[in-house]
N, C-alpha and C positions, 0 to 999 in steps of 0.2 A: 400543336398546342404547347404554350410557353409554359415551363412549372413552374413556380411556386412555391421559394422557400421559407419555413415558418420563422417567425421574428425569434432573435434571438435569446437564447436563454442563459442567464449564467449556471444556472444548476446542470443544465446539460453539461456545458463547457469543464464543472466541475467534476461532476461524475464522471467522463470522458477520462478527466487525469486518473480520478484515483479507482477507475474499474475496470484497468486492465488489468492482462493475464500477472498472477501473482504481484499485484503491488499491493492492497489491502494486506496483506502478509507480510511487507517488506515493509509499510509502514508502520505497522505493529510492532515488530520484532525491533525497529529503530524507536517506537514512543519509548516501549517496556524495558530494551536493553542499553537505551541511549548510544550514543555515536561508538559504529562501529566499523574497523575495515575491512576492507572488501570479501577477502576471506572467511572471515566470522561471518559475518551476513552469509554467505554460502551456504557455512555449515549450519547455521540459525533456520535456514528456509529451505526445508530440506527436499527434492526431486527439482529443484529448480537449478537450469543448468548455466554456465559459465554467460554462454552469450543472452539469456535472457533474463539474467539479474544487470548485466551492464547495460544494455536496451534499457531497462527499466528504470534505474541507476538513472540515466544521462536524463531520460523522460521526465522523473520528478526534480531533478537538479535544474534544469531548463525551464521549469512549471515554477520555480521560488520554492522549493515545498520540501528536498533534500539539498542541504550542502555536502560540499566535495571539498577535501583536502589532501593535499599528494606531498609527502615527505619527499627530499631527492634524496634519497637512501638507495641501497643495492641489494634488494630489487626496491623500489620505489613503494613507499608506504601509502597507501590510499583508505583513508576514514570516511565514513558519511554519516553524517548527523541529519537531524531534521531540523531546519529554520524556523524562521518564528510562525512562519505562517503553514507550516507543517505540524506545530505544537499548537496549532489550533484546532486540530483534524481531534487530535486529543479526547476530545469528550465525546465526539463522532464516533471515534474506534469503540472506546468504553462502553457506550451504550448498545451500538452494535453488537460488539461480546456480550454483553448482557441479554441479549434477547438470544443472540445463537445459542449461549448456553440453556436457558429456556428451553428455548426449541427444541434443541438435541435429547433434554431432558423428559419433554413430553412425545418423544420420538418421531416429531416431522422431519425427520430427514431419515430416516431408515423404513417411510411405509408402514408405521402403528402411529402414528397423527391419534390422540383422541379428539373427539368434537370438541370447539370450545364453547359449545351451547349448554 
């Protein structure tokens, strides 16, 4: 039997970029702290390791959604900002934080959830 793939979605496609491992985090820390290099983002997102902030890195630079700039300096200065179409995720992050803060608040994530009835 031949499968069957469902029509395409752009929300998928979108969600896809930006729900990988630690990027919702690395976009943040880029809305909040504005362009930063490589380095600083490191230290900004903290247990996330060398090779998969640069994975992550090249994913949203490749996606329009992070730019990349490389100083030829010794060692080589590397910044990343968010493009325009990264600063539109913008109001997406905010609200999101705003509901997790919520959340946390009424302790869904720690197993005392009160009902919202």
């Amino acid at each position: 039997m031949k499968s069957v793939q469902p029509a395409s979605c752009p929300m998928e496609a979108l969600l896809h970029v930006i729900t990988g491992p630690w990027t919702i985090y690395i976009l943040w820390v880029l809305s909040e702290q504005g362009p930063q290099r490589f380095g600083a983002t490191k230290r900004l997102v903290p247990g996330i390791s060398t090779r998969v902030l640069t994975e992550r890195l090249r994913m949203l630079e490749h996606a329009g959604v992070v730019w990349r700039e490389q100083a030829m300096t010794i060692p080589p200065a590397v910044t990343y900002g968010l493009t325009e179409r990264g600063a539109e995720l913008r109001g997406v992050l905010d609200t999101l934080g705003s509901i997790a803060r919520r959340w946390e608040a009424e302790g869904a994530f720690d197993g005392t959830a009160r009902s919202a009835e």
